[in-house]
C-alpha positions in Angstrom: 121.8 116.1 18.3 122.9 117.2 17.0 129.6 109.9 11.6 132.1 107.1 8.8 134.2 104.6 6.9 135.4 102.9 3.1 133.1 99.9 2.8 133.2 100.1 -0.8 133.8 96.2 -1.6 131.5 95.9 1.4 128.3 97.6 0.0 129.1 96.1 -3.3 128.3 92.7 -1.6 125.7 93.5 0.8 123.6 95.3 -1.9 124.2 93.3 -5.3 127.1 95.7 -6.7 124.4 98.4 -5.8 127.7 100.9 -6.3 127.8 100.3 -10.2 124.3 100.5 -10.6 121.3 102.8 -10.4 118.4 104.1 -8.5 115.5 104.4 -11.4 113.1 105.1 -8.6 111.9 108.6 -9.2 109.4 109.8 -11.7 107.4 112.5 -12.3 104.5 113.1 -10.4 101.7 110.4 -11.4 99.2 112.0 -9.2 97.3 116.0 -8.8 98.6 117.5 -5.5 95.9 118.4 -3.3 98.0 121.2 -1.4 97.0 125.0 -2.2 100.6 126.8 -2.5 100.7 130.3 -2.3 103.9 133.1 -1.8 105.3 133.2 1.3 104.9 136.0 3.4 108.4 136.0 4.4 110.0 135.6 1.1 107.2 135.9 -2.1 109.5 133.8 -4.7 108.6 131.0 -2.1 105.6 129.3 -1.8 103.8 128.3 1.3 101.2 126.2 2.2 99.1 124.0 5.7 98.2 120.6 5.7 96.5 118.9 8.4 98.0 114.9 9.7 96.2 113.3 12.1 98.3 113.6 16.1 97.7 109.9 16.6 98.2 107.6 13.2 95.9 104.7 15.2 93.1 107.0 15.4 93.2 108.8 11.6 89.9 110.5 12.1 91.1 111.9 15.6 92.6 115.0 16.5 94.4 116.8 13.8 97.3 118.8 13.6 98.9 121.1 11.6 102.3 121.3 9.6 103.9 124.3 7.7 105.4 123.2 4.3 107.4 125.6 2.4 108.5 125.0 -1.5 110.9 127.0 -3.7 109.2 125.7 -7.3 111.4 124.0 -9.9 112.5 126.2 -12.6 112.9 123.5 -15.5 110.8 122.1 -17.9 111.8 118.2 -17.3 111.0 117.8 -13.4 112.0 114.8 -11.5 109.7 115.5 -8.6 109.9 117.0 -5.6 113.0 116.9 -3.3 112.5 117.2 0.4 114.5 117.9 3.1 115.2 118.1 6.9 117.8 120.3 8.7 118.3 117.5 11.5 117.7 118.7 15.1 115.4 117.3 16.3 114.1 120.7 16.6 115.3 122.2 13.2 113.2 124.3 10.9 112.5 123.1 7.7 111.1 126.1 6.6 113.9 128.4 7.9 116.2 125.6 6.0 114.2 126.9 2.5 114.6 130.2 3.4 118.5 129.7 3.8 119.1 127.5 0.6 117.2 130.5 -1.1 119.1 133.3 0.3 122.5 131.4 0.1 121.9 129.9 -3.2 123.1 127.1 -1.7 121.4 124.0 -4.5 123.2 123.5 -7.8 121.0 124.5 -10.6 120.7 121.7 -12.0 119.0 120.3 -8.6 116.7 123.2 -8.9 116.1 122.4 -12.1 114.6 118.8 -11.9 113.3 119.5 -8.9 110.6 121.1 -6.5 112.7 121.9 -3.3 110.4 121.3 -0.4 110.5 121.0 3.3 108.3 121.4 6.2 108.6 122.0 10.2 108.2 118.8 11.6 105.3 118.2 14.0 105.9 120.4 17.0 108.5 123.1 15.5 108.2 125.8 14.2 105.0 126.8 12.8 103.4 123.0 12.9 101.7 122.9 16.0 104.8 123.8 18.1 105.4 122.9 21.5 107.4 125.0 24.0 107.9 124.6 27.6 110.0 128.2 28.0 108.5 128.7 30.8 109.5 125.7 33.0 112.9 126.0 33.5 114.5 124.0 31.3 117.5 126.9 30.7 118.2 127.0 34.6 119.4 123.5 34.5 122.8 123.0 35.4 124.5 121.4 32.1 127.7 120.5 33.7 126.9 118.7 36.7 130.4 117.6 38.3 129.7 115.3 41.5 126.6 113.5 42.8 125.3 116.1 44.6 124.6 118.3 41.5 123.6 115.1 39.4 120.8 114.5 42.3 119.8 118.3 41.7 119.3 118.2 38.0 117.7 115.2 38.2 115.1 116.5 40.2 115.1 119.7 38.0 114.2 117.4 34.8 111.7 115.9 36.6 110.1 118.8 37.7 110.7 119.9 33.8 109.0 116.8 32.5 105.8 116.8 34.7 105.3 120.8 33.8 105.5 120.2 30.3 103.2 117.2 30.0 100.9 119.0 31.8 100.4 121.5 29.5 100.4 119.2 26.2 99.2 116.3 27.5 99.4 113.1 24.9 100.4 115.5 22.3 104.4 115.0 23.6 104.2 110.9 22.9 103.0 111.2 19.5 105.9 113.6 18.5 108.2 110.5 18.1 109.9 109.7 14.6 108.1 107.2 13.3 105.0 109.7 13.2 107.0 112.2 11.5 107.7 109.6 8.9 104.2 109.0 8.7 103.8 112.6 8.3 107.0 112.6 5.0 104.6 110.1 3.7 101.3 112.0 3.6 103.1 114.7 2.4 104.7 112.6 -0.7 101.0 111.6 -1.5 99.4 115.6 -0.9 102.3 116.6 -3.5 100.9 114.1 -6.1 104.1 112.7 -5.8 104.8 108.3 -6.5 108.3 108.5 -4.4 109.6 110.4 -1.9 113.1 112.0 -2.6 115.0 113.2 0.8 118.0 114.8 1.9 118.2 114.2 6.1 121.0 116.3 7.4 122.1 114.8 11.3 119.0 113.6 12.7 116.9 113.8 9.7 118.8 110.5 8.2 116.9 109.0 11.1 114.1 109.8 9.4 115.5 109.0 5.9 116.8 105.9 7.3 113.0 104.9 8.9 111.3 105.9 5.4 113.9 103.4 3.9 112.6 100.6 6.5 108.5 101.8 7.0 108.1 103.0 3.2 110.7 100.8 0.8 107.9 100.7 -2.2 107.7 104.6 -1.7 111.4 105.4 -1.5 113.2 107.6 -4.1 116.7 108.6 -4.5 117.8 109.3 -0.7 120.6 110.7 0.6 121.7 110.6 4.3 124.1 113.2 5.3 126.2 112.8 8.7 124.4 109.7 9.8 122.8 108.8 13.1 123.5 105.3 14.2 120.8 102.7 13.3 120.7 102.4 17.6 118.0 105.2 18.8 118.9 105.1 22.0 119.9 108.1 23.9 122.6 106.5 25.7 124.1 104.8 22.3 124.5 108.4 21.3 126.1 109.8 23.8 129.0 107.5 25.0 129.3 107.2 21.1 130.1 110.6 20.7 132.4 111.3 23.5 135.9 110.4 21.8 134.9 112.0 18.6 134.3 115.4 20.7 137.8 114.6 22.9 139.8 114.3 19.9 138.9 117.6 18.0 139.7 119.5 21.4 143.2 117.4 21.5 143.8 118.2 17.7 143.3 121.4 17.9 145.7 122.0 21.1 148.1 119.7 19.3 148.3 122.7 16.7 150.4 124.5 19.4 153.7 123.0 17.0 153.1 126.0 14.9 153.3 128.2 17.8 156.1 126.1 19.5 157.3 123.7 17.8 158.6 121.3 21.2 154.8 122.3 22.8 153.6 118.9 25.1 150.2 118.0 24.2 149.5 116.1 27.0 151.0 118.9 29.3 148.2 121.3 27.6 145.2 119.4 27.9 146.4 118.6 31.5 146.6 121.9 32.1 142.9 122.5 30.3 141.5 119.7 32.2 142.8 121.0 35.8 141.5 124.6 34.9 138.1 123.2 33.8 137.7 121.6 37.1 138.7 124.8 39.1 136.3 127.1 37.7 133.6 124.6 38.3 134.4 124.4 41.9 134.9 128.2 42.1 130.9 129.3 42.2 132.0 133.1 41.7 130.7 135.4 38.9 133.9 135.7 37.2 134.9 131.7 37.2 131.4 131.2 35.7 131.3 133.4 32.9 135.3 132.6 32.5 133.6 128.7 32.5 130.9 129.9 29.6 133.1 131.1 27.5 136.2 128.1 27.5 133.3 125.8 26.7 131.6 128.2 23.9 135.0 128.2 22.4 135.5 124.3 22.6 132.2 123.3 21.5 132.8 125.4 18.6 136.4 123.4 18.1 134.8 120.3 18.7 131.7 120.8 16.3 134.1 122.6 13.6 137.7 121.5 13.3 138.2 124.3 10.8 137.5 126.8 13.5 140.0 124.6 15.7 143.0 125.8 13.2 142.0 129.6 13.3 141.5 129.5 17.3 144.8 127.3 17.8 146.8 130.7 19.0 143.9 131.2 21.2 143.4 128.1 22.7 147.4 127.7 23.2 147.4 131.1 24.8 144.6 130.7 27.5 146.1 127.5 28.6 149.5 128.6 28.9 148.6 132.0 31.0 145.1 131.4 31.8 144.5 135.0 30.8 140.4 135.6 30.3 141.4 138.3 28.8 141.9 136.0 25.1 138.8 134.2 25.8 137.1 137.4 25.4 138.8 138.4 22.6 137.8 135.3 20.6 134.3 135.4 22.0 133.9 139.1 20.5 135.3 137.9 17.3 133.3 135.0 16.9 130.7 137.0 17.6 131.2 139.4 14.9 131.7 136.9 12.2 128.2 134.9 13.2 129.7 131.9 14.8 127.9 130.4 17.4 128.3 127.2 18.6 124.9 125.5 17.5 122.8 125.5 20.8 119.6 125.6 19.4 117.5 127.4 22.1 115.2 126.3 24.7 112.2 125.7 22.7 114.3 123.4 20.8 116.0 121.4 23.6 111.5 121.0 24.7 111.7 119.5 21.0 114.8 117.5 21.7 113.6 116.0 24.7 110.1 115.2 23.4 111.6 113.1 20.6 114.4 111.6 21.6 112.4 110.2 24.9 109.8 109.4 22.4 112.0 107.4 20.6 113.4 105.8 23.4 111.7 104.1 26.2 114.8 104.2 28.9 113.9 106.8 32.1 117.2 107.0 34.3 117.6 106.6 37.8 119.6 109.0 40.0 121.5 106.0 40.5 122.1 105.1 36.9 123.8 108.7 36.1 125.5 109.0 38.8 127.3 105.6 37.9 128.1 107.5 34.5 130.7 109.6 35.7 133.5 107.5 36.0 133.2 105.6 32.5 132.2 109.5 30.6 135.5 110.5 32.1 137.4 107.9 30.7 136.2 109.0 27.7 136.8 112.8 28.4 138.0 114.4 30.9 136.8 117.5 29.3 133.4 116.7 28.6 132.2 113.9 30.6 130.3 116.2 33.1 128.2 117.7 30.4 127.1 114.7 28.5 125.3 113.4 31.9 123.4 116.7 31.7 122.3 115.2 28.2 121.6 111.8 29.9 119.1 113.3 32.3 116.8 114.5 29.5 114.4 111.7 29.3 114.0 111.8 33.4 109.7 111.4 34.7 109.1 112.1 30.3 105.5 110.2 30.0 106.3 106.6 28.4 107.7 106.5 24.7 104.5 104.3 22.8 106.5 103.3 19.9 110.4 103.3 20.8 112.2 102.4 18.1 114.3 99.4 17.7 117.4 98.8 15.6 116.5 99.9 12.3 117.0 97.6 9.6 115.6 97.2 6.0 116.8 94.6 3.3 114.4 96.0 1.1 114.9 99.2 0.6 116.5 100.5 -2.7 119.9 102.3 -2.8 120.4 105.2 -1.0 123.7 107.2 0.0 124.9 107.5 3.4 127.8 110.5 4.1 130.0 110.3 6.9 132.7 112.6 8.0 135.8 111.6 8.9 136.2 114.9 11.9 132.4 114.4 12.5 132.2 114.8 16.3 128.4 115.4 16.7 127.7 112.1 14.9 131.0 110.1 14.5 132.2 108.1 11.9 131.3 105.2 12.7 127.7 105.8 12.7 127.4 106.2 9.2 129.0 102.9 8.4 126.7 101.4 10.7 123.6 102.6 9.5 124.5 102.0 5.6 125.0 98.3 6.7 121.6 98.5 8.5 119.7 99.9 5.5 121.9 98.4 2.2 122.9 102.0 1.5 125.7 103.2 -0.5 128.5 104.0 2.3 130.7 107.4 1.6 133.5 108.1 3.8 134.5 112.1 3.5 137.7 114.1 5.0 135.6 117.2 5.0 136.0 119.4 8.2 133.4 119.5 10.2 129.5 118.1 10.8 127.4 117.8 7.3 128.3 118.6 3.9 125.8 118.1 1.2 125.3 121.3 -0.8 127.4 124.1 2.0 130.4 124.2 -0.6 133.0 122.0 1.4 133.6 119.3 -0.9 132.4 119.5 -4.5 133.6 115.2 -4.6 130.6 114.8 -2.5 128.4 117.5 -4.0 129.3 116.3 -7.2 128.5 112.5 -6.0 125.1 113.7 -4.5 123.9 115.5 -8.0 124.9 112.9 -10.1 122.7 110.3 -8.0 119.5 112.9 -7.5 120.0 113.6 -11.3 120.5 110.3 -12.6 120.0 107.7 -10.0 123.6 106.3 -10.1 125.3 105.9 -7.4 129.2 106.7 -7.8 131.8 104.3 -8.4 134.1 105.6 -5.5 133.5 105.7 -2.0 135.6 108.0 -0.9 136.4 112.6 -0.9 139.8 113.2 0.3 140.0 116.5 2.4 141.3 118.1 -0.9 138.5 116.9 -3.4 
């Protein structure tokens, strides 16, 4: 799935000069925890432990299922709590998350310090009861469907997707909606013996931080939302929304061609791009598809990660001015090499991504209805418009959503900080703003490159910002981390 602006005056008002005050909300633990920890197999500083929820929160003495929680312990003697997390998604690993802040040594120590760092695969992923539908073609879908023809064809393929998968899970897909895996944040607060729950949501998980706020106020520690969703959970909100965001990375980074040539034409450039785009999707040979796979590797990559933009802007000026494969390989190789992928999170994921999103939202789309989104996408981008009806078709014949979730909205939540990111093309700017109105949070407007920032060591102004508030409950007097900070 898968954000921001300067509202300081703004949140002063909305939340009672909530900016030059404090969050007093966490305490120690009041309660005993009731979960057993033990090492984790996979890394024995860790600790690991099960705990059951029930799959449907209207019938608590139902069905159960299970969820994977995974702590790295605190390591001072004044603890704050425990601090939980999600990695966003939806479809993200909480665990795996741990394991990476462990290994990176990612969390200042004075974080680990004051608190337990805990997350846990939410319901479905990972090692919670997962759900994957591998095995019914979900990967065979065409995600870049260019006429209505081939929009009929996937819709028929997600509906044939849909069906399969339901079949084999049955109810279990409609309860895998947010608002039960913020039912499932809270019964882990109270298993941890803990009075509030302190949470980092990085991308999708402020959805979740932003539904504890609304579902949970009395229960709500210091919370941080990092690279915000918009308080609108529809699918289509999310989409159109984040069409110009990904069409101006691609255009900045082309625009970089002044260091190459310093009289370059942008618009020359990415008419050239677009043109070449639409060629190799009308050219169904081996060679213009693999050619196809790898331009759009290399500008998802640009588009997720403007910092990658600058280092490819020789390659990207290069293919478009010869159209030479040859430097598309090149770059692929390299990126390669150095680990970069662009983010595609894998079938079993996408299952994940579907189930909660179409959870969450209650629209089912009509053959009609996306084929009447190709000509407003393409005013958007010319580049992308194609694929982000792929992403449109994902709720097609999904069983009906049982609790879709309206705007969310709390005036009674305490503060919380909400992170956006001025190059932020997976969730733009604006997002954030919008959903630190919606929830009376503290609005932060960063210049940092790319999607999320708290604790990856790209701006120690927000890292610094975020500490401070876990630590002491203050949120900081500025609202804004200039690209240098």
């Amino acid at each position: 799935m898968h954000n921001f602006k300067n509202t300081g005056a703004l949140m002063c008002a909305v939340i009672a000069s909530i900016a030059c005050s404090s969050n007093d909300s966490t305490t120690n633990a009041v309660n005993q925890s009731t979960l057993d920890w033990q090492a984790c197999e996979s890394v024995d500083v860790l600790e690991c432990t099960e705990f059951q929820v029930p799959m449907d929160y209207s019938q608590p003495d139902g069905e159960q299922i299970t969820l994977s929680l995974i702590r790295k312990p605190s390591s001072g003697d004044n603890k704050l709590g425990a601090l939980l997390f999600n990695p966003g998604g939806p479809g993200g690993s909480g665990v795996e998350l741990i394991e990476a802040f462990h290994e990176f040594e990612a969390i200042p120590d004075s974080i680990l310090a004051a608190y337990d760092i805990v997350s846990f695969d939410p319901r479905g992923v990972g090692q919670s009861t997962p759900v994957s539908c591998v095995e019914f073609g979900l990967n065979d879908i065409d995600e870049y469907p260019k006429d209505a023809a081939a929009i009929n064809t996937i819709y028929d393929q997600y509906a044939s997707f849909a069906s399969a998968c339901s079949g084999k899970y049955g109810s279990y897909l409609q309860h895998l909606g947010s608002l039960n895996v913020v039912r499932d944040m809270d019964e882990i607060r109270e298993a941890m013996g803990e009075d509030k729950l302190n949470f980092i949501g990085y991308s999708y998980g402020t959805r979740l931080a932003a539904l504890y706020l609304q579902e949970f106020p009395t229960s709500s520690g210091r919370i941080v939302l990092d690279g915000s969703v918009h308080p609108d959970s529809s699918l289509n909100q999310m989409i159109r929304d984040s069409l110009p965001a990904y069409q101006s990375n691609i255009r900045s980074a082309v625009a970089q061609c002044t260091t190459i040539e310093s009289n370059c034409d942008v618009n020359e450039l990415m008419s050239i791009l677009e043109t070449r785009i639409n060629n190799l999707l009308d050219d169904q040979s081996v060679e213009a598809q693999l050619e196809f796979s790898m331009l759009f590797e290399l500008l998802n990559l640009i588009a997720e990660d403007p910092a990658i933009g600058m280092i490819a802007a020789s390659t990207i000026y290069h293919y478009i001015t010869t159209l030479d494969v040859s430097v598309l390989i090149e770059a692929s190789i390299q990126f390669e090499l150095l680990g970069i992928t662009d983010g595609e999170e894998g079938v079993d994921d996408e299952t994940m991504t579907s189930a909660v999103m179409c959870a969450d939202d209650d629209f089912r789309p009509t053959k009609d209805s996306l084929v009447g989104l190709l000509a407003p996408y393409n005013d958007l981008s010319d580049i992308a418009a194609e694929g982000w009806i792929a992403q449109s078709a994902m709720c097609v014949n999904w069983p009906p959503a049982l609790e879709p979730l309206p705007l969310i909205a709390t005036s009674t939540a305490p503060s919380s900080l909400v992170i956006g990111g001025t190059t932020d093309a997976q969730t733009p700017l604006a997002w954030s703003e919008a959903m630190a109105q919606a929830i009376g949070g503290v609005y932060i407007r960063s210049e940092h490159l790319g999607h999320g920032v708290v604790f990856d060591n790209t701006s120690a102004c927000i890292d610094s910002m975020v500490e401070q508030f876990l630590l002491d409950g203050l949120a900081p007097a500025q609202t804004q981390c200039n690209s240098e900070d």
